[in-house]
Structures are given as C-alpha cells and as structure tokens.
C-alpha positions as CSV (number, residue, x, y, z in Angstrom):
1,X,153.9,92.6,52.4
2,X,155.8,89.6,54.8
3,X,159.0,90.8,53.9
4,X,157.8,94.1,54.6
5,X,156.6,93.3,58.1
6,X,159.8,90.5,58.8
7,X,162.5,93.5,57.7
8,X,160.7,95.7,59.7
9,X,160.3,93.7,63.0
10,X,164.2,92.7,62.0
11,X,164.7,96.0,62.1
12,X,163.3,97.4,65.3
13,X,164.2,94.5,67.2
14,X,167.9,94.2,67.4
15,X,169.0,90.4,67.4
16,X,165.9,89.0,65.8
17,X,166.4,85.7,63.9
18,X,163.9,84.1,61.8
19,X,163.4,80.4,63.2
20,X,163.9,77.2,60.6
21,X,160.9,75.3,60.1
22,X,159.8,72.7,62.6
23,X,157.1,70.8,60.7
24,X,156.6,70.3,57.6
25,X,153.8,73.0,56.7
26,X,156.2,75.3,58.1
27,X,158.8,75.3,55.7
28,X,159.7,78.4,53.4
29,X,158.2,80.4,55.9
30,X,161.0,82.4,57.2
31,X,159.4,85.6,56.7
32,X,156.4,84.8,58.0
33,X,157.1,82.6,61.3
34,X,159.2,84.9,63.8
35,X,160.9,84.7,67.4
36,X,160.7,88.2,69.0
37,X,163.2,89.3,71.1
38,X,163.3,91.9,73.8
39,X,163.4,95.5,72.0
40,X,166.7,97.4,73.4
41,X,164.9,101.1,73.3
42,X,162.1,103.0,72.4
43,X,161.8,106.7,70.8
44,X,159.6,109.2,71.3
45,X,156.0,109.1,70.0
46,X,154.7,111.9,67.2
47,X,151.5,111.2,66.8
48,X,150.4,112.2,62.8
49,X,147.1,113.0,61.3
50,X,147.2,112.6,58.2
51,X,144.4,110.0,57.9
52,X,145.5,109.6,54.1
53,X,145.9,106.0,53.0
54,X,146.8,105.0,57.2
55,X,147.9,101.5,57.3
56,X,146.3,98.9,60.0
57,X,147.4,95.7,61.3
58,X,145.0,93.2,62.4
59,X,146.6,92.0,65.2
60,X,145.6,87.9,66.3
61,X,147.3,86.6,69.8
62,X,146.8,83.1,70.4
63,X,147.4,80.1,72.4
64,X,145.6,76.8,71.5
65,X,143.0,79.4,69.7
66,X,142.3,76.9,66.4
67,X,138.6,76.4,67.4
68,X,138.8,80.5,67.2
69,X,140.7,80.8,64.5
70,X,138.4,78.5,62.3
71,X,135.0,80.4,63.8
72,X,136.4,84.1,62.7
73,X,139.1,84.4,60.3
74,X,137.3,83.0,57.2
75,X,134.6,85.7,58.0
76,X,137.1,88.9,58.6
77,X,136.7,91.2,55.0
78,X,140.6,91.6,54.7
79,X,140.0,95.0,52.7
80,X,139.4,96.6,56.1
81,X,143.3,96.1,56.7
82,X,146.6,95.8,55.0
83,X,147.8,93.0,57.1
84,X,146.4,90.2,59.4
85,X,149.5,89.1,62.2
86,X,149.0,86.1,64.6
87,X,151.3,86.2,67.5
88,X,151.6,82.6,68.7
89,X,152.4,81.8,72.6
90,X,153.5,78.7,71.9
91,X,150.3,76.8,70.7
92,X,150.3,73.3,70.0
93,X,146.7,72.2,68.6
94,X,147.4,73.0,64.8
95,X,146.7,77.2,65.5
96,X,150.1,78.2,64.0
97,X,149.3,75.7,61.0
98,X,146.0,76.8,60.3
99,X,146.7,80.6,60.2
100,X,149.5,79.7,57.9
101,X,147.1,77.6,56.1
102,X,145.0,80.8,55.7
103,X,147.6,83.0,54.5
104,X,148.4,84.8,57.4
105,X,151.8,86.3,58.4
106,X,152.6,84.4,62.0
107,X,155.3,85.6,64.6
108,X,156.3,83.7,67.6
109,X,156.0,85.1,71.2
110,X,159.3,85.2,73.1
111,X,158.5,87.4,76.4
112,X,155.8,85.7,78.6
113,X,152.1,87.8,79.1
114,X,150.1,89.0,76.8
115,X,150.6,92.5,77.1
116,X,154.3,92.0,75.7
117,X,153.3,89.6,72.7
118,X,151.2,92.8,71.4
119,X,154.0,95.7,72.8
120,X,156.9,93.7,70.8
121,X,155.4,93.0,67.7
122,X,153.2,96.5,67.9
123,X,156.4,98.6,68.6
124,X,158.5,96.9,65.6
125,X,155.9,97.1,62.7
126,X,155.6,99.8,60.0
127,X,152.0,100.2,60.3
128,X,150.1,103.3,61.3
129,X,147.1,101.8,63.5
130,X,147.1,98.7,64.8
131,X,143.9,96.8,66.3
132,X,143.6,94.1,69.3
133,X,141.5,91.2,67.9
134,X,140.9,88.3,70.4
135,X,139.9,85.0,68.0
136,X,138.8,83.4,71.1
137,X,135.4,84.6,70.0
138,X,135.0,87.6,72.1
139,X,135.3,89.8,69.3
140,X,132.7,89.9,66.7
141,X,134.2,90.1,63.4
142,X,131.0,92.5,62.4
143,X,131.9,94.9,64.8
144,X,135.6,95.6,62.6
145,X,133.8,97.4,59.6
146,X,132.9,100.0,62.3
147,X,135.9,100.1,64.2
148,X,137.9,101.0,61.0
149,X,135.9,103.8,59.4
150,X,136.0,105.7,63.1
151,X,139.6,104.9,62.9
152,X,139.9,106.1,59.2
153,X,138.3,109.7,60.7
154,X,141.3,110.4,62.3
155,X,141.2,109.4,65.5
156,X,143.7,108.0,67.7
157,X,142.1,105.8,69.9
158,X,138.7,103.9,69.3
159,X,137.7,101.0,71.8
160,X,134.9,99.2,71.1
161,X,133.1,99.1,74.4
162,X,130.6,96.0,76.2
163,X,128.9,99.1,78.1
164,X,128.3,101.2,76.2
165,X,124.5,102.3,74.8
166,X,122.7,98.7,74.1
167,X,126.2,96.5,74.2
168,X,126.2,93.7,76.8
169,X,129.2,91.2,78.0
170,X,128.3,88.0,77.9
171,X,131.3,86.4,79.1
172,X,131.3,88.4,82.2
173,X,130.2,87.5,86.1
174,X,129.4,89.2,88.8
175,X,133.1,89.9,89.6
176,X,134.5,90.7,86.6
177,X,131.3,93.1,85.3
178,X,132.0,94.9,88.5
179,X,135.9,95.5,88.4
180,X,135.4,96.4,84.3
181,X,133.1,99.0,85.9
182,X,135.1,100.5,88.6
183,X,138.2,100.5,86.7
184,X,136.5,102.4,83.8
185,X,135.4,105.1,86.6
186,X,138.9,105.6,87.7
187,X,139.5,106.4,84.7
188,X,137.6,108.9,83.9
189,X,139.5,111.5,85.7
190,X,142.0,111.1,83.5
191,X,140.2,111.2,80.5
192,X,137.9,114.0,78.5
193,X,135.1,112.1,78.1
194,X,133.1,109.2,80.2
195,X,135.3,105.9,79.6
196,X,132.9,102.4,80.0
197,X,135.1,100.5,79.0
198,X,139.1,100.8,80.0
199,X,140.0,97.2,79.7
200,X,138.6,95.2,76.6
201,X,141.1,93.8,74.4
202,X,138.8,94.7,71.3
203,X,140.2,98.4,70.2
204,X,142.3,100.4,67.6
205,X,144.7,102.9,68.3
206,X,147.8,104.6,66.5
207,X,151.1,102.5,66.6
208,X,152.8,105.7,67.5
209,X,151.4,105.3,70.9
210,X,153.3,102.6,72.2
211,X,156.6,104.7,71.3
212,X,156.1,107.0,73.6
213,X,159.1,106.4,76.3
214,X,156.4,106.8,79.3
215,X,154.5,103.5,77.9
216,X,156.7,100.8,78.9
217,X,157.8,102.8,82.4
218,X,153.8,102.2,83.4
219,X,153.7,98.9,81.6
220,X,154.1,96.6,84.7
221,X,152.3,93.4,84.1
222,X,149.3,92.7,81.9
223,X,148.3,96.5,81.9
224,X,148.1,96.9,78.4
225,X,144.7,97.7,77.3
226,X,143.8,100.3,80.1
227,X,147.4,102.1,79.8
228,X,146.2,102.6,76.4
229,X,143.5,104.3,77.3
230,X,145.4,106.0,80.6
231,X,148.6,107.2,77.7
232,X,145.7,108.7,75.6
233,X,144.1,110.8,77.9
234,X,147.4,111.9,79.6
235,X,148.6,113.0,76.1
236,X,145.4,114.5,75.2
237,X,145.0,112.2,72.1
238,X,141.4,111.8,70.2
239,X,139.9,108.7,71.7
240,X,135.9,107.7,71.0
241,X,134.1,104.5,72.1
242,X,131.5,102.4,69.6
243,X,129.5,99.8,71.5
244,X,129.6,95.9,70.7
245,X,128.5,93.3,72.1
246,X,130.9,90.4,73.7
247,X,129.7,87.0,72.9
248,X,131.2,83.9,75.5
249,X,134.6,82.3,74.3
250,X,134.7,79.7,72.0
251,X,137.8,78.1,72.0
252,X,140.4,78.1,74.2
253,X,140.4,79.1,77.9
254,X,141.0,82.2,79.5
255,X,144.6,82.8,81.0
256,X,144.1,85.8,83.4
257,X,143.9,85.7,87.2
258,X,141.3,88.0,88.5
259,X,142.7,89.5,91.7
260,X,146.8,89.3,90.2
261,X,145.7,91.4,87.0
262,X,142.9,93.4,88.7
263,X,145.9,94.4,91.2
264,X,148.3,95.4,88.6
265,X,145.4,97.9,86.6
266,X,144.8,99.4,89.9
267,X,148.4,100.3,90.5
268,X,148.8,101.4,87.0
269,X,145.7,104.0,87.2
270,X,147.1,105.2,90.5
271,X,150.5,105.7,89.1
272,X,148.9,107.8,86.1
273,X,147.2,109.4,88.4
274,X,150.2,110.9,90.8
275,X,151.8,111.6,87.4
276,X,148.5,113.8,86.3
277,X,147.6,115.8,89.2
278,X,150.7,116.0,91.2
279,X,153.2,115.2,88.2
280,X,155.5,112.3,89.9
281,X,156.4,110.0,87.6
282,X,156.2,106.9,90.1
C-alpha cells in the first residue's frame, strides 16, 4: 500500500519529490519518506455513503514524539485501518526512525502548523476516512475500536469528545477547560446537535471534507479541528460524538499558544457564522 499512498500524494500534489535518504535506516525508503509541497488547487467535495469496505488512514503528526510513539503504536490493532501515516515536522530524537522501524509509511512536513501537515497529506491520499491521532499520549489507543465502528455506520464526522457523559481532560487547566467549553457553545448554533467538544485533535471524518473549496478559504491558522466540525454542520453532514477520556502528554511538549490559537478559532466561528445566518462569505 506505500506506493499506493506515495503515487497518490505524487499525484495530488503537483511538484512532489521523494527525498534520498539521510541516514542510514532511511535508505530504500523513497516511497515511504516524503516532502509535501503546497497543493496548487482543490475540487469540490461529494460526500459518498456507501460505507462498503471505506478505507481509513491513521493519521500520526509528530515532532520529537518517540517517547509517544513507543507508548502507543505497539498497542494500536492495525486491522482497524488500512494504513498508519506519520507526518514528521522535522523531528530529531530517532521519531522518524522508529516509525520506520515499526513499519510505518512516514511523510515529511513542508508547510509550518499543524493544521497544514494534516490538510496536505489528508487532501492528497486515496483514502475514504481519515482519523487525527495525537501519539503524544492524549489519545488513548482503546478509544480507536469505537471510533471506527461509528465511523463504519456511515457517518461523516465522529469526534471523540473529553466532555462528554463520564469523559474528563486531564491535560487541561483552568484556561484551557474554559475556552474548549466556550468555543464548543459557539458552536452549537451552527450545528444540529449539542457540540462538547469542537477542538480535540482525537476524531474521524470523511477525506471528502477537506475538498470542499470553502475549507481552505476559513482555514487561517491552526483552525483545523473546529472548521471540521464548523464545515460539517454548514453542510449538513452526519456528525456524532463518543466520549473518552484524555490522559496528560507523555512525550514531547505542547506547541500551541493559548491566546494566538484561541484568537484564530474565534475568528473562524465568527466567519462561519456571517456565512450561515447572513450568508457572506468573509
């Protein structure tokens, strides 16, 4: 399947060369070790459902992540998914060697933020569904087995939420619990049914999705996750929530800055909003 997933990416992303080895593990690789280049268009999204034999990619971003990589991959049950992709930011503790090591396809970040390491590689893969996996250990791999069968009922969208029923966060603080919640209850406005959780990283969703031409027009910064969410509910596309619990980080350190991303997810809902109820697209 990694010269499935290489021609494809090749494919959809105009210009993309696969990179020659830089250590010695990395040799023969050059289907599976990828620099990703800026996509020069997008189509349309059709969203189709027929659920029959639907292929998923795992997708893995990481930077530095080989303390998470070691806790969860050996523990993921690799017959929930056709394909497990790490999408490297340019790590240097052994991450890109390890996932290699494990038999996983790898594909080097070229745009900065994580919201364009999983657009890019999202947008050029054959897949049906993808789903967000952090390996940082904030995503329990116990929680996928779920997540795939609600997928596999044909639904477009299914987050797994730290809200939700008996789920709790515990890698949150005061500051961040309370802008996960606010930002949830924007959306729901948007949305047919009572979003808890708009912004975790942990969720599966058709690839179609990210096609659609209005998804990179509102994707302004690290927006990703709740524009998912926001793209759903203006389309009117089957979205359902599962709760699970977040456990603290184990490797790694987070990257995000509270008030620049928090700023950027509130402009984003507000934007979906003027494009809902008064239909500027802004």
């Amino acid at each position: 399947m990694a010269s499935v997933i290489a021609r494809s990416i090749s494919e959809h992303l105009p210009g993309l060369q696969p990179v020659e080895a830089r250590t010695r593990k990395r040799t023969n690789i050059r289907e599976r070790l990828m620099d990703v280049q800026v996509p020069v268009a997008s189509t349309g999204a059709t969203i189709d459902t027929d659920t029959q034999r639907q292929t998923i990619a795992l997708l893995l971003p990481t930077l530095n992540e080989l303390d998470g990589l070691r806790a969860t991959v050996p523990f993921i049950d690799r017959s929930l998914v056709d394909d497990i992709i790490v999408i490297d930011g340019g790590s240097n503790d052994g991450t890109i060697e390890y996932a290699m090591e494990m038999g996983l396809a790898v594909a080097s970040q070229l745009r900065s933020g994580l919201h364009y390491a999983i657009f890019d590689i999202a947008r050029a893969l054959p897949h049906d569904y993808v789903i967000e996996f952090s390996p940082d250990g904030n995503c329990k791999v116990e929680q996928l087995p779920e997540l795939v069968a609600k997928m596999r009922e044909g639904l477009d969208h299914v987050v797994v939420s730290r809200y939700l029923d008996h789920a709790v966060s515990d890698d949150d603080h005061a500051i961040t619990a309370f802008g996960n919640w606010m930002f949830s209850r924007l959306m729901r406005p948007l949305a047919r049914f009572p979003v808890t959780d708009a912004l975790n990283i942990y969720r599966g969703y058709r690839r179609e999705i990210m096609l659609d031409p209005d998804f990179e027009f509102y994707l302004k910064g690290p927006v990703l996750e709740p524009l998912v969410t926001g793209m759903c509910a203006l389309r009117g596309l089957k979205t359902a929530e599962i709760p699970g619990d977040e456990p603290m980080r184990i490797g790694g350190v987070t990257k995000r800055s509270i008030v620049y991303n928090g700023s950027l997810v509130l402009l984003m809902i507000v934007r979906l909003y003027l494009r809902k109820f008064l239909g500027l697209r802004l």
